[in-house]
C-alpha positions as CSV (number, residue, x, y, z in Angstrom):
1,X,11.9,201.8,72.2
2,X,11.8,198.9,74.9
3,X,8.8,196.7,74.8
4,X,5.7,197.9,76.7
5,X,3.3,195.4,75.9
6,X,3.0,191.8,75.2
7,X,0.3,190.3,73.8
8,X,-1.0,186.9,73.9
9,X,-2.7,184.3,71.2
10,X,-5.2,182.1,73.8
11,X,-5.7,178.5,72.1
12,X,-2.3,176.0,72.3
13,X,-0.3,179.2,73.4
14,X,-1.7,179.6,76.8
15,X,-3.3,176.5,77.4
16,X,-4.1,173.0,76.1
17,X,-7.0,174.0,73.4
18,X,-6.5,170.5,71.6
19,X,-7.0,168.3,74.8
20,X,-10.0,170.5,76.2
21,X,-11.7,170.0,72.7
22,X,-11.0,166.3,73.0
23,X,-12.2,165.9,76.5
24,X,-15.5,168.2,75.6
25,X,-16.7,166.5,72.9
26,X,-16.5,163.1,74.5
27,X,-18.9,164.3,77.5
28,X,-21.2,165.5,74.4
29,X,-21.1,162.2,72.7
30,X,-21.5,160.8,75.9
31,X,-24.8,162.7,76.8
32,X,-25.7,161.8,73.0
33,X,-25.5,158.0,73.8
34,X,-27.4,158.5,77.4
35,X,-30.6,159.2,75.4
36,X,-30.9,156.0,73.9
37,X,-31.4,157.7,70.7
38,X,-27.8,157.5,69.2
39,X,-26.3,154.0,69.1
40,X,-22.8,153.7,71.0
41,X,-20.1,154.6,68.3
42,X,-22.3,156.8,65.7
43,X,-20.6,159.6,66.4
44,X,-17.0,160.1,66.5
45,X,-15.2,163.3,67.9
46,X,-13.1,163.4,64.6
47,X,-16.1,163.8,62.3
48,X,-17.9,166.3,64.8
49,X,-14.1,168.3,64.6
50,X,-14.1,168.1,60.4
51,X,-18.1,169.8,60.4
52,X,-17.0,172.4,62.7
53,X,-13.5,173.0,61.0
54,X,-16.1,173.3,57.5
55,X,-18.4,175.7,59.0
56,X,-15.5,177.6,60.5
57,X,-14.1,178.3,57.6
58,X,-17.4,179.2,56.0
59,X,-17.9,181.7,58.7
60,X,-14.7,183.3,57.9
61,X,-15.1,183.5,54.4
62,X,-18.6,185.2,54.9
63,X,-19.5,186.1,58.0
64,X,-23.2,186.9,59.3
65,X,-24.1,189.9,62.0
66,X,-24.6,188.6,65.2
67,X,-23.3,184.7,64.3
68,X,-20.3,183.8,66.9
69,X,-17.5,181.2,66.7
70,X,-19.5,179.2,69.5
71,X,-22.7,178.8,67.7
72,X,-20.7,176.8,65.4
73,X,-20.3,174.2,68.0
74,X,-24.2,174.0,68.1
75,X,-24.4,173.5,64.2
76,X,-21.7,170.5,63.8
77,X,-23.8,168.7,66.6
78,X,-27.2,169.4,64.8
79,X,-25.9,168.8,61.6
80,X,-24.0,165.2,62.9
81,X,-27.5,163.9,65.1
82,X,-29.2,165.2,61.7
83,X,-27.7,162.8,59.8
84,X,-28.3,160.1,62.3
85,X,-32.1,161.3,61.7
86,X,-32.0,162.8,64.7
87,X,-34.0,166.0,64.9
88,X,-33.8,167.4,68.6
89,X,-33.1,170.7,69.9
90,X,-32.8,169.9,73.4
91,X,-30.3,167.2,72.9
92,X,-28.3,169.5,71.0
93,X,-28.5,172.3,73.7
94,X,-27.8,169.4,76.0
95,X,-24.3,168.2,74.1
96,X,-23.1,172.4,74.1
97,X,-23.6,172.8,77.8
98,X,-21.5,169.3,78.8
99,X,-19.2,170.8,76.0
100,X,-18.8,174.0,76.8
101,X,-18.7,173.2,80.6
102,X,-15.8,171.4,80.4
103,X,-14.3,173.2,77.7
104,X,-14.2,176.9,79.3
105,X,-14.3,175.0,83.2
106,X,-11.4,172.8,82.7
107,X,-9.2,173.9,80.3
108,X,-5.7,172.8,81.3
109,X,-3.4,175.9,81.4
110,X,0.2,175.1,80.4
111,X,2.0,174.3,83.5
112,X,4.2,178.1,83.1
113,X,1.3,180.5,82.0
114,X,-0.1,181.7,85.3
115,X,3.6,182.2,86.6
116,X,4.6,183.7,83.5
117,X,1.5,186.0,83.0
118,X,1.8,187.4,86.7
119,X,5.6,188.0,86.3
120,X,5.6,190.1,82.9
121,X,2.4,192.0,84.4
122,X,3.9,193.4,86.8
123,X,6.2,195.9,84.4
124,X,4.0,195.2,81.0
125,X,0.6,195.7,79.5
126,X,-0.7,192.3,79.2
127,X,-2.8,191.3,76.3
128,X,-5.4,188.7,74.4
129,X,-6.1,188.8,71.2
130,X,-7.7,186.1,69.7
131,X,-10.1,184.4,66.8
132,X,-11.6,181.9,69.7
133,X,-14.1,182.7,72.2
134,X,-12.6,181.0,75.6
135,X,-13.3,183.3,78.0
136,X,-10.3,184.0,80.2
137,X,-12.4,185.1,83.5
138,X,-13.9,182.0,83.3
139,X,-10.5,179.6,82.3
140,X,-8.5,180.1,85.4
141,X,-7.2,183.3,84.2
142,X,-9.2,186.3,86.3
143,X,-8.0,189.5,86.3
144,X,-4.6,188.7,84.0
145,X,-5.5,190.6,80.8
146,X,-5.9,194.9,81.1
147,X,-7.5,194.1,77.4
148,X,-8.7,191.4,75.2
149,X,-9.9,191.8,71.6
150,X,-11.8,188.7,70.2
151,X,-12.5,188.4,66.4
152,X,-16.1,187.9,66.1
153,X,-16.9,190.6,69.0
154,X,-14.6,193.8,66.9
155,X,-15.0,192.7,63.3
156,X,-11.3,191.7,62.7
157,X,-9.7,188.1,62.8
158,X,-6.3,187.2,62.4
159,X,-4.1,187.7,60.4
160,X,-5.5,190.8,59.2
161,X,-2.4,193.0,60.4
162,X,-5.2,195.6,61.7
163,X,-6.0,193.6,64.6
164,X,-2.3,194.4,65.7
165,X,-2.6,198.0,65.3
166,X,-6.0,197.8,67.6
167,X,-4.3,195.8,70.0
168,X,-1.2,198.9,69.8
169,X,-4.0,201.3,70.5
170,X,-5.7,199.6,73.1
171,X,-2.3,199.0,75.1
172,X,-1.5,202.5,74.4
173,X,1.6,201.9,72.7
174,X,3.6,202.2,69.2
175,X,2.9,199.0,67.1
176,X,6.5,198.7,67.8
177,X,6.8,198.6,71.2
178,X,4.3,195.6,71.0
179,X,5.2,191.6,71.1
180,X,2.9,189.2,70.0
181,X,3.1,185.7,70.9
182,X,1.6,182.5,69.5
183,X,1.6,179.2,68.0
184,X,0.5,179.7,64.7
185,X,3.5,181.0,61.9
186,X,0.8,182.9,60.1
187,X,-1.3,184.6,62.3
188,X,0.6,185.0,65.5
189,X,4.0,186.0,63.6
190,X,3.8,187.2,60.2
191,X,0.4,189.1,60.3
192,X,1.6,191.3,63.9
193,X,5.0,191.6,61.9
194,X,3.2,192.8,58.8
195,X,1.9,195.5,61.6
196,X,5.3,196.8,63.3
197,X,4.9,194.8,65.7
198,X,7.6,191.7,67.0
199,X,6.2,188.2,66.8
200,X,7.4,185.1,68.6
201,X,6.7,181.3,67.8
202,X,5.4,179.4,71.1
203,X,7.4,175.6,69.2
204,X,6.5,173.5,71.8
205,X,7.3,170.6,69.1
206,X,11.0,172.1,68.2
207,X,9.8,171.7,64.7
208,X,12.3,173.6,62.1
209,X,11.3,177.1,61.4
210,X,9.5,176.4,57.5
211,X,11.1,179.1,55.1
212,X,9.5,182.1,54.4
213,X,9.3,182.8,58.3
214,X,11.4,185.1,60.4
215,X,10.2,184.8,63.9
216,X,12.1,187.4,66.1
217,X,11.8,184.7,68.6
218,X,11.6,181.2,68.5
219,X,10.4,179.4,72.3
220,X,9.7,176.2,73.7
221,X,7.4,177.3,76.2
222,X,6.9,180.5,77.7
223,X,9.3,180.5,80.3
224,X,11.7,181.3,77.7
225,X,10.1,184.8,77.1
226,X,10.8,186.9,79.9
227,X,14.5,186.4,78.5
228,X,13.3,187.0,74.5
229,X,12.0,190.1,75.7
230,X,14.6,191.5,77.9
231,X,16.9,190.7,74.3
232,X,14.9,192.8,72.2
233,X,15.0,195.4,74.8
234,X,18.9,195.1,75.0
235,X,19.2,195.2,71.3
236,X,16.8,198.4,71.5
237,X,19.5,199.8,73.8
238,X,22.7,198.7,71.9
239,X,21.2,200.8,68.7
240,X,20.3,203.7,70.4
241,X,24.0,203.5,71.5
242,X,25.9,202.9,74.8
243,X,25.8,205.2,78.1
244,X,27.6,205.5,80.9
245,X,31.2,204.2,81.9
246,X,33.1,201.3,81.7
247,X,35.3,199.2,84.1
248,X,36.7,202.3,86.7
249,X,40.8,201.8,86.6
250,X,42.4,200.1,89.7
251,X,43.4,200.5,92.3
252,X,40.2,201.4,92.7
253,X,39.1,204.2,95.3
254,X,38.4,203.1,99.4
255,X,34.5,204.6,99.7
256,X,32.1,201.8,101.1
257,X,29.2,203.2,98.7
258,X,31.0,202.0,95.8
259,X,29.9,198.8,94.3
260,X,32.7,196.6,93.5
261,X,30.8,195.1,90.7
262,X,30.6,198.0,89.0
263,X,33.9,199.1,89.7
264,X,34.9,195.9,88.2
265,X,32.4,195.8,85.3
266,X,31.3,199.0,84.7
267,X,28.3,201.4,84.8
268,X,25.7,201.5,82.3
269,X,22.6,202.6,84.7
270,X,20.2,205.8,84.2
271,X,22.5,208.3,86.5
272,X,23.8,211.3,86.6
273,X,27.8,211.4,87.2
274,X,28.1,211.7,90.6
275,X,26.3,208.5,91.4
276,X,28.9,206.5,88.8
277,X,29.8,203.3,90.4
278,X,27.7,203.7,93.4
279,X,25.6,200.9,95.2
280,X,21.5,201.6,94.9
281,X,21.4,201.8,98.3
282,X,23.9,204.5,98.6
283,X,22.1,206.4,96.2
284,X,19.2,206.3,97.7
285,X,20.2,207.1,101.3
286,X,22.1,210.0,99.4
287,X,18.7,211.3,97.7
288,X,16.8,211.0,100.9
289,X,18.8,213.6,102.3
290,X,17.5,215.8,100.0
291,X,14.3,214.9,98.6
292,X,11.7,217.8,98.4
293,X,8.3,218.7,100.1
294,X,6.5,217.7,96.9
295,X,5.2,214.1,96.1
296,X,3.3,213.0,92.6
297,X,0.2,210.9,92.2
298,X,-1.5,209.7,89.2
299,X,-5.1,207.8,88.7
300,X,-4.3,204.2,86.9
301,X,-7.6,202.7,86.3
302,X,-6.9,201.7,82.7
303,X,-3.1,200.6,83.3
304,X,-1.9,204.0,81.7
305,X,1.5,203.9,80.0
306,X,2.5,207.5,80.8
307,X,3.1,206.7,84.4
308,X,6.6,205.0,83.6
309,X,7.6,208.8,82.5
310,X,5.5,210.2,85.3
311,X,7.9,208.1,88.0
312,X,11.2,209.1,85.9
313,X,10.3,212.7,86.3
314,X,9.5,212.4,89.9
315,X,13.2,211.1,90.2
316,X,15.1,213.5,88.1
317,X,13.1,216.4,90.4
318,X,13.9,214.2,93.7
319,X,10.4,214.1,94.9
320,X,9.0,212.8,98.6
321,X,7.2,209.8,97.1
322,X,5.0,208.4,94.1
323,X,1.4,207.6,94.5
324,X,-0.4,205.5,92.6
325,X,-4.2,205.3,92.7
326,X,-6.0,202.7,91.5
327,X,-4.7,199.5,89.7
328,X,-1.4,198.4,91.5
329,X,0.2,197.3,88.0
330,X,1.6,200.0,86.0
331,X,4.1,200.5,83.1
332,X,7.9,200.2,85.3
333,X,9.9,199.6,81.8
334,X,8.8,203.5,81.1
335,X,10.4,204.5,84.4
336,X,13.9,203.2,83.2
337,X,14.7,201.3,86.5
338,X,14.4,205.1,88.1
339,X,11.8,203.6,90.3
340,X,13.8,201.9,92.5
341,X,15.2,205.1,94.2
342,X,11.8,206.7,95.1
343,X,9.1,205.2,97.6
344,X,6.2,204.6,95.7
345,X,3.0,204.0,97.3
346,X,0.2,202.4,96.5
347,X,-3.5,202.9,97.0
348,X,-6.3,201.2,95.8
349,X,-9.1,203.4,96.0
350,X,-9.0,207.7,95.9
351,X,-10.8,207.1,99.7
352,X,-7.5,206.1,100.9
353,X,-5.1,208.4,99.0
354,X,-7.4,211.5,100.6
355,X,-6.9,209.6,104.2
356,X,-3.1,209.2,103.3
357,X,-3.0,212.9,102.3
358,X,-4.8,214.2,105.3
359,X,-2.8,212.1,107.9
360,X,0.1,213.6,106.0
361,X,-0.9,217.3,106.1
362,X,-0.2,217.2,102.3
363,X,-2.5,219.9,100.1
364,X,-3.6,217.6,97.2
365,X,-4.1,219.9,94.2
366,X,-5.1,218.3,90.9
367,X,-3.4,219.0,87.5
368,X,-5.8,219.4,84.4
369,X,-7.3,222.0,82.4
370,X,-10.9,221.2,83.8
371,X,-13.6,224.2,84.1
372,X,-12.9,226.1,87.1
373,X,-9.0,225.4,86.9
374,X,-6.7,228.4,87.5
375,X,-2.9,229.0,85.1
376,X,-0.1,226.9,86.3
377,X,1.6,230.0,87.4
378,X,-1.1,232.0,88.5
379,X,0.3,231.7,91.9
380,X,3.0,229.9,94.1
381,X,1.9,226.3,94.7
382,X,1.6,225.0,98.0
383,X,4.0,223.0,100.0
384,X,4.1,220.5,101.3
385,X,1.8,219.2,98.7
386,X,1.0,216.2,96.0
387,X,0.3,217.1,92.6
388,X,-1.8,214.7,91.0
389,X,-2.3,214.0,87.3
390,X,-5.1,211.8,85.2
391,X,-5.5,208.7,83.3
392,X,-4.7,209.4,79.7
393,X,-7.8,210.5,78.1
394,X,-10.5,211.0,80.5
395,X,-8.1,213.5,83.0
396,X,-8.7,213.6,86.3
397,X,-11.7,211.5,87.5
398,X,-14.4,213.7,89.6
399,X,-14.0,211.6,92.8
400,X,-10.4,212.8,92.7
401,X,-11.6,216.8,91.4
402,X,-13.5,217.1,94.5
403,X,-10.9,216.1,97.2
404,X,-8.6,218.4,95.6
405,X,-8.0,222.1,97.5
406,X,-7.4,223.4,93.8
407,X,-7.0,222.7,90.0
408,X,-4.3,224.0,88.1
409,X,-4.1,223.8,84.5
410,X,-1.2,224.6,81.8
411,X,-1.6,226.8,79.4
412,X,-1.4,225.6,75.9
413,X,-1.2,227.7,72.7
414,X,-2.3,225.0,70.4
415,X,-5.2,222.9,69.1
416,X,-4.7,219.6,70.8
417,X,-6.9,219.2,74.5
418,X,-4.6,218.2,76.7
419,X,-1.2,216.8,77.4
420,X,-0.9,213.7,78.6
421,X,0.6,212.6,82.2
422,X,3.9,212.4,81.4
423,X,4.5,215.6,79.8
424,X,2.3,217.5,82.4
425,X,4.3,216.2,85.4
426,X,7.4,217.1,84.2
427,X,5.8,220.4,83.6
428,X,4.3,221.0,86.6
429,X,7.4,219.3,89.0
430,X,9.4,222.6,87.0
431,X,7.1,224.9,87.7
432,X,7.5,224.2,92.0
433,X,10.4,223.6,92.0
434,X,11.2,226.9,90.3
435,X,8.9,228.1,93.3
436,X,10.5,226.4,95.9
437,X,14.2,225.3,95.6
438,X,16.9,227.8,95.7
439,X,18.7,227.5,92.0
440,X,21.5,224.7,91.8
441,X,23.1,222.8,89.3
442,X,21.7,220.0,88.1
443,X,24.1,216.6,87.1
């Protein structure tokens, strides 16, 4: 299966942790001093690093309801002015805040991370999952994570391998089809390993891979991933076995939608025959000749995975367009590159999908087996119209219920709810076009 999500370790793999730390707890020392009450040079950042690594590790060996990494910060300062016989709340309060100020407000990103993050987003889930607490909204990262899971806030730190499978879960994804990347050999390799999931080394030193470790990747820095990922996905391909055709024998045929690259090197893309060797753009002026008074559109306010197979389905049935409402991002590895011969559209809010609709004259009727919905086949759908389908989970939200002219459900015959988008599309995209297409041939 190709890779669908790629998750992230936060401290030294997405930005400089080490140097923040450094730079935090000398504006702490230095509001210490400022009091008058702690000589110049009585306390030193690496002692005030050795208390907190000790009552780190105390925390993780037994940890207390309701106590968080960053309170530890607090206790290495009181325990360090303690032994100074310094007993004083407020200047501890007053070393956290310089601390933590600098520590969350000027965290140095590695130079790659906001390039890299923004790149794989736009055709992955994107991840965090971390033992620290740096807050990402807050480090110069807004808006880059659909879901972070921090150790002290769900009960599980790394490398307990279920951390892995929650991360899996909350990407909506096989533990397989996840990648986990980090610094750390232990926690951000072999522990998602231990979990099904692929782990790669962020070796910024080019330190020598210790034995006992098998990363499935090894990189210097994280441009060196979009290329580590697109491998695994090629060796995912290469297994499942080869498709298509090779190199088409010369002299080749005279037909300007022929692609001589193709020609030359073959044709391994997700096509039917008749479109063997054939430039995209041919293939899409072909389609357009023929595409059918039906379009698709599915709610993505949680970055739902389905919609990859929603968009491949809307292809193989030809559709008028692809709608998606809601977050712009959404899974395009599921869609097998089938996206690029559709026009997908995006719209941010169900208020403008119901204004595209109606400037359209398109009947929007919803898909889900809500109360009130009639059978799939109860009646011919209408045409033109859009059918639109939930997020995985919730269904269809009621905003988009009551902009709908009706509900159609499918009718099951088992115990589970629902079906999710994916499945129901194809489904429903059948069931029209059984309705409204003269029979043909498909390629």
């Amino acid at each position: 299966m190709p890779v669908r999500c790629v998750a992230f370790d936060a401290d030294d793999t997405l930005w400089d942790f080490t140097t923040a730390m450094a730079g935090g707890l000398a504006l702490a020392i230095e509001a210490a001093e400022a009091t008058g009450r702690v000589e110049a040079g009585a306390l030193g950042a690496a002692d005030l690093i050795g208390r907190f690594d000790v009552l780190y590790a105390a925390h993780v060996a037994a940890p207390r309801p309701g106590r968080h990494i960053g309170t530890l910060r607090n206790e290495s300062f009181a325990q360090a002015l303690a032994d100074l016989g310094v007993d004083d709340p407020d200047l501890v309060a007053r070393m956290a805040a310089v601390y933590f100020e600098h520590r969350h407000g000027q965290l140095p990103l590695f130079a790659e991370t906001i390039e890299v993050l923004d790149a794989l987003g736009e055709d992955l889930v994107v991840g965090l999952v971390t033992n620290g607490n740096t807050d990402a909204e807050r480090s110069g990262l807004p808006g880059r994570f659909d879901f972070r899971l921090a150790a002290d806030d769900i009960g599980r730190r790394k490398p307990d391998p279920r951390l892995f499978l929650m991360a899996a879960a909350a990407a909506g994804c096989r533990p397989s089809e996840l990648v986990y990347v980090g610094d750390h050999l232990h926690n951000d390799v072999a522990a998602p390993q231990a979990a099904g999931c692929r782990g790669v080394w962020v070796n910024r030193a080019g330190e020598p891979v210790p034995p006992g470790f098998e990363p499935d990747a090894v990189i210097a820095d994280l441009t060196e991933l979009p290329a580590a990922i697109a491998r695994f996905d090629a060796e995912e391909a290469e297994a499942a076995g080869a498709v298509g055709v090779g190199p088409h024998a010369e002299p080749w045929p005279d037909d300007e939608r022929l692609d001589p690259g193709l020609l030359a090197g073959g044709d391994r893309r997700n096509v039917v025959d008749r479109f063997r060797y054939w430039r995209e753009a041919a293939i899409v002026a072909e389609l357009d000749r023929s595409r059918l008074a039906v379009h698709v559109a599915v709610e993505n306010w949680q970055h739902d995975l389905n919609i990859g197979t929603v968009v491949r389905n809307a292809n193989a049935f030809n559709v008028a367009g692809v709608h998606i409402i809601g977050k712009r991002r959404w899974n395009r590895r599921g869609a097998m590159a089938t996206d690029r011969y559709l026009t997908i559209t995006h719209h941010p809010t169900v208020a403008a999908f119901t204004a595209w609709a109606a400037d359209a004259g398109v009947a929007v009727v919803g898909i889900d087996n809500v109360p009130g919905a009639v059978p799939l086949e109860a009646g011919p759908l209408p045409s033109p119209c859009v059918l639109v389908f939930g997020q995985e989970g919730p269904g269809l939200s009621a905003e988009v219920q009551a902009v709908c002219r009706e509900i159609r459900e499918i009718t099951q015959h088992g115990s589970t709810r629902s079906l999710n988008a994916g499945v129901a599309s194809g489904i429903a995209l059948h069931q029209w076009a059984q309705e409204h297409v003269p029979a043909r041939r498909s390629g």
